[in-house]
PyMOL CGO cylinders between C-alpha atoms (Angstrom):
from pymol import cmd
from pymol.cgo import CYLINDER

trace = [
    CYLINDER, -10.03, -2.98, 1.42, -6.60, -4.01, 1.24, 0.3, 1, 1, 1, 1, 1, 1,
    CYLINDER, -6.60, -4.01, 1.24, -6.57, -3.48, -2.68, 0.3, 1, 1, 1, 1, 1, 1,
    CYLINDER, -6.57, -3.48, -2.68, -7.98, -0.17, -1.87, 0.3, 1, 1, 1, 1, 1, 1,
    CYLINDER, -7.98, -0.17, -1.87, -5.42, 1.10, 0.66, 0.3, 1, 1, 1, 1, 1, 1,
    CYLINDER, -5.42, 1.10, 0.66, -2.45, -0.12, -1.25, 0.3, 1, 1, 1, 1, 1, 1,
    CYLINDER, -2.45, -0.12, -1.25, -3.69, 1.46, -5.00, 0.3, 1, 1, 1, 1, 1, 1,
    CYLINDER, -3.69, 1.46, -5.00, -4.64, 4.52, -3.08, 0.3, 1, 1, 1, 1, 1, 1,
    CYLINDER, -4.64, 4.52, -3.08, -2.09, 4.61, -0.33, 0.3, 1, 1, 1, 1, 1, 1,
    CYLINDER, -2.09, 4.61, -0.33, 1.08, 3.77, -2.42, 0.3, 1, 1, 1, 1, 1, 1,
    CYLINDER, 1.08, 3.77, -2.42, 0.21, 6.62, -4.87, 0.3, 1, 1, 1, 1, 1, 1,
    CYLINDER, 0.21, 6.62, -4.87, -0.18, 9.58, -2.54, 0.3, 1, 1, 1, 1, 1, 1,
    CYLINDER, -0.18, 9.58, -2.54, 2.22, 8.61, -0.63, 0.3, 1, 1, 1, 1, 1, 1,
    CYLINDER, 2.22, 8.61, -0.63, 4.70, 8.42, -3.27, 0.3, 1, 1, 1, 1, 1, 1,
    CYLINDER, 4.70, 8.42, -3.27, 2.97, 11.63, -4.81, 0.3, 1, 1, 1, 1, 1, 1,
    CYLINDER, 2.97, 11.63, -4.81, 2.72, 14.11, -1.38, 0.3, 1, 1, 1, 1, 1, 1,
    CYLINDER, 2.72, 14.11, -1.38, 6.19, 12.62, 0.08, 0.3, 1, 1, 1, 1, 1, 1,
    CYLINDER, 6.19, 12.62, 0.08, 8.25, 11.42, -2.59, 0.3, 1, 1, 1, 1, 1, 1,
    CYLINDER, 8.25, 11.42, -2.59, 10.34, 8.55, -2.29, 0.3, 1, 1, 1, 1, 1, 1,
    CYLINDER, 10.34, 8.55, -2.29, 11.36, 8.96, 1.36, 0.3, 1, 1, 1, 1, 1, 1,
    CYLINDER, 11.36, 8.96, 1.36, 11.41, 7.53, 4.19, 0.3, 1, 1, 1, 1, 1, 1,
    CYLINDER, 11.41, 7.53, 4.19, 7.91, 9.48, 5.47, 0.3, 1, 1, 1, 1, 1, 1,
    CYLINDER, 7.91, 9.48, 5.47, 6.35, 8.12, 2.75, 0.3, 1, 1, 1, 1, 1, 1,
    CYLINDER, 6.35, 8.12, 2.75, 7.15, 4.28, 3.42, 0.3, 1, 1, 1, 1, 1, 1,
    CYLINDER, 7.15, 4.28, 3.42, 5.94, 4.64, 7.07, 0.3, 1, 1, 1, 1, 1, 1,
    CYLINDER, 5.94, 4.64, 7.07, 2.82, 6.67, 6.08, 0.3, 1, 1, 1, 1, 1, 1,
    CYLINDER, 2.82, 6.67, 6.08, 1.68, 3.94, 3.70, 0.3, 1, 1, 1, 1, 1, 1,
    CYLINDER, 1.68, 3.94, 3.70, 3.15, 1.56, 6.05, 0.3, 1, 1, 1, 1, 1, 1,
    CYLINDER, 3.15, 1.56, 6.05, 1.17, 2.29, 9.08, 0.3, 1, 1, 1, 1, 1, 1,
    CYLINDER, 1.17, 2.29, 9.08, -2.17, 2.67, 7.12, 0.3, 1, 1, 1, 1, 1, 1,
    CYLINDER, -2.17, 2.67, 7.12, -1.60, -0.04, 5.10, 0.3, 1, 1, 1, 1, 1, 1,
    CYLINDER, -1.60, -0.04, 5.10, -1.18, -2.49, 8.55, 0.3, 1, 1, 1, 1, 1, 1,
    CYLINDER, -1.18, -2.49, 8.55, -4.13, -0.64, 9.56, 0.3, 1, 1, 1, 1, 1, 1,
    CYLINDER, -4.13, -0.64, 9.56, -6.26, -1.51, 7.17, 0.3, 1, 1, 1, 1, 1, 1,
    CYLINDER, -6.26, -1.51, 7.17, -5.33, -4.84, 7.06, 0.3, 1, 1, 1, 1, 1, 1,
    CYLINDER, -5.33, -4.84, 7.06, -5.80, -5.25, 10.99, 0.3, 1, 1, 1, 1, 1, 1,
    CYLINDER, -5.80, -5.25, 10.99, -9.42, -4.54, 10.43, 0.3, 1, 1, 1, 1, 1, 1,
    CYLINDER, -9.42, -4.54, 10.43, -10.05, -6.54, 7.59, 0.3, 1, 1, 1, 1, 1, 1,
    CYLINDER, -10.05, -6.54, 7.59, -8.43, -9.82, 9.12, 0.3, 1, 1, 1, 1, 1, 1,
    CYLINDER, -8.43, -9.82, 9.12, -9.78, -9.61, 12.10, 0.3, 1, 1, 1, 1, 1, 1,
    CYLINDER, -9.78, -9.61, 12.10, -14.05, -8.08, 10.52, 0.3, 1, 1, 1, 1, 1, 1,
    CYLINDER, -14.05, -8.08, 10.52, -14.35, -9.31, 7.39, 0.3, 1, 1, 1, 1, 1, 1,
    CYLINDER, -14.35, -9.31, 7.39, -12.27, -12.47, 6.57, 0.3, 1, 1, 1, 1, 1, 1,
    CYLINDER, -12.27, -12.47, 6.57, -13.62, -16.01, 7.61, 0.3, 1, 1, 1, 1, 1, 1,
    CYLINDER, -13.62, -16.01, 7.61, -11.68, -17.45, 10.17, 0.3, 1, 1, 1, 1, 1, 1,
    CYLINDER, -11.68, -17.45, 10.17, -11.27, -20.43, 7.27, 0.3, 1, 1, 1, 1, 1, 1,
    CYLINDER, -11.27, -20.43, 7.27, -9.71, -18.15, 5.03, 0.3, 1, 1, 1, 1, 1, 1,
    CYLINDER, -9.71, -18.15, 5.03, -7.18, -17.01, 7.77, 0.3, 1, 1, 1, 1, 1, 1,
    CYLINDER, -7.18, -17.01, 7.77, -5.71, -20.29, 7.99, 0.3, 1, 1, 1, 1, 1, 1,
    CYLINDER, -5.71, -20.29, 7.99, -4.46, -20.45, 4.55, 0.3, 1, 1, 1, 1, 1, 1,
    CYLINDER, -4.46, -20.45, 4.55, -1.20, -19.58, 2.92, 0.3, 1, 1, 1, 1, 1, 1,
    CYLINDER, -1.20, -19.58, 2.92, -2.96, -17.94, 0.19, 0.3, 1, 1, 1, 1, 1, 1,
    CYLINDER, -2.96, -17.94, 0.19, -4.37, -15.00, 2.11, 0.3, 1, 1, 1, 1, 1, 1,
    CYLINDER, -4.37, -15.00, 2.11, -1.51, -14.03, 3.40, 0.3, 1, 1, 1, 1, 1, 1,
    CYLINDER, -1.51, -14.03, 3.40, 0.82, -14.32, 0.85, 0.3, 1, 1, 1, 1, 1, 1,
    CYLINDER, 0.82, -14.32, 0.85, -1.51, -11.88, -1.64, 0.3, 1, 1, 1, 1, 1, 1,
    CYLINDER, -1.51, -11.88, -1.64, -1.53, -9.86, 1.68, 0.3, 1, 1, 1, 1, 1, 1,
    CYLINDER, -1.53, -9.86, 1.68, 2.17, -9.33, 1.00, 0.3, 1, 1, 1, 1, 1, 1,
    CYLINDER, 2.17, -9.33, 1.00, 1.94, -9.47, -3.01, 0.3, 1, 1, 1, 1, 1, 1,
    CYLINDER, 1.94, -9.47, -3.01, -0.69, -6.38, -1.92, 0.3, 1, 1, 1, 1, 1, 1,
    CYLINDER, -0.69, -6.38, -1.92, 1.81, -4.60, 0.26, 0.3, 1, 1, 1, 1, 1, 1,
    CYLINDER, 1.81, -4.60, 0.26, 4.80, -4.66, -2.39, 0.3, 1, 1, 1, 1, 1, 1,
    CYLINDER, 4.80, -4.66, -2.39, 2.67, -3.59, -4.93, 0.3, 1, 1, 1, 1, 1, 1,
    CYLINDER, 2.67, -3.59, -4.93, 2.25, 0.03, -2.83, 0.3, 1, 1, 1, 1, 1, 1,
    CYLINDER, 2.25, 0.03, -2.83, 5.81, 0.16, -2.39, 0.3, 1, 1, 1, 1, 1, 1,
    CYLINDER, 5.81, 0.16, -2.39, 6.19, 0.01, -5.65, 0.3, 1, 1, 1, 1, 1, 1,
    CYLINDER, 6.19, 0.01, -5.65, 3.43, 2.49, -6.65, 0.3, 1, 1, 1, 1, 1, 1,
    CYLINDER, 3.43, 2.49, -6.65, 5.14, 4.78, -4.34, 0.3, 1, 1, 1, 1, 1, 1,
    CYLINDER, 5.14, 4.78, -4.34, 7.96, 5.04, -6.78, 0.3, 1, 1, 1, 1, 1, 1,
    CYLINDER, 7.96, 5.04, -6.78, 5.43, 5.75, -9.22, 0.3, 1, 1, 1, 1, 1, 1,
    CYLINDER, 5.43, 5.75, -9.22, 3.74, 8.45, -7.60, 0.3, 1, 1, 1, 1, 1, 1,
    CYLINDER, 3.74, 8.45, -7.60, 6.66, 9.93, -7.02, 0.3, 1, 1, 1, 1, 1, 1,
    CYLINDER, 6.66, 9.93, -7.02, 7.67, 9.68, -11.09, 0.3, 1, 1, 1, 1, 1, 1,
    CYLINDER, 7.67, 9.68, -11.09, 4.07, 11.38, -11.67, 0.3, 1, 1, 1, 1, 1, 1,
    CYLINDER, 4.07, 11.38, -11.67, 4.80, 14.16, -9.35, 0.3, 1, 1, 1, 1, 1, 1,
    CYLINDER, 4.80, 14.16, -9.35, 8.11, 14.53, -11.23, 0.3, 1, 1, 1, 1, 1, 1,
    CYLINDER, 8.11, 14.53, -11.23, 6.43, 14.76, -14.43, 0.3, 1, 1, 1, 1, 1, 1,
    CYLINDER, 6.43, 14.76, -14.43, 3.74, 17.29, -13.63, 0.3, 1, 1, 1, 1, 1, 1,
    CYLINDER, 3.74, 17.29, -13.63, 6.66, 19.58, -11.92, 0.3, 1, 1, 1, 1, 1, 1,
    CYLINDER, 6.66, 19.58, -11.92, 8.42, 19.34, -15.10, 0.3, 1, 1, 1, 1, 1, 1,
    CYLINDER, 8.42, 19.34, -15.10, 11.08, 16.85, -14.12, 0.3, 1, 1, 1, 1, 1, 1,
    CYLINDER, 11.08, 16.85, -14.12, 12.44, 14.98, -16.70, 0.3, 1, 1, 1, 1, 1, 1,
]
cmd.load_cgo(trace, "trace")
């Protein structure tokens, strides 16, 4: 889910807002969301308690920030922006 929101997430963000700041707290807020429910639903309480999760929780979340830059270079490019 995670994965999901931050692929999807970082690239329309970056691709319907640019790289502003309405685009960082769009993905922002979905993307703490998102990982709300899947903590507290669908991840053992075992797996909770480990370093691991949470650090690829944040690996996750950088990875959208920087697909928002990218979304925002594909919008560029299919305007015509060089």
């Amino acid at each position: 889910m995670v994965l999901t929101a931050t692929v999807v997430g970082g690239l329309v963000a970056g691709a319907v807002w640019g790289f502003s700041k309405r685009a960082f707290v769009a993905y922002g807020t979905v993307w703490v969301l998102t990982l709300a429910v899947e903590t507290a639903f669908l991840v053992d309480s075992s797996e909770r308690q480990k370093p691991a999760y949470w650090i690829l929780a944040a690996i996750f979340f950088l990875v959208g920030v920087a697909l928002i830059g990218v979304g925002t270079w594909v919008r560029g490019r299919s305007e015509g922006v060089p």
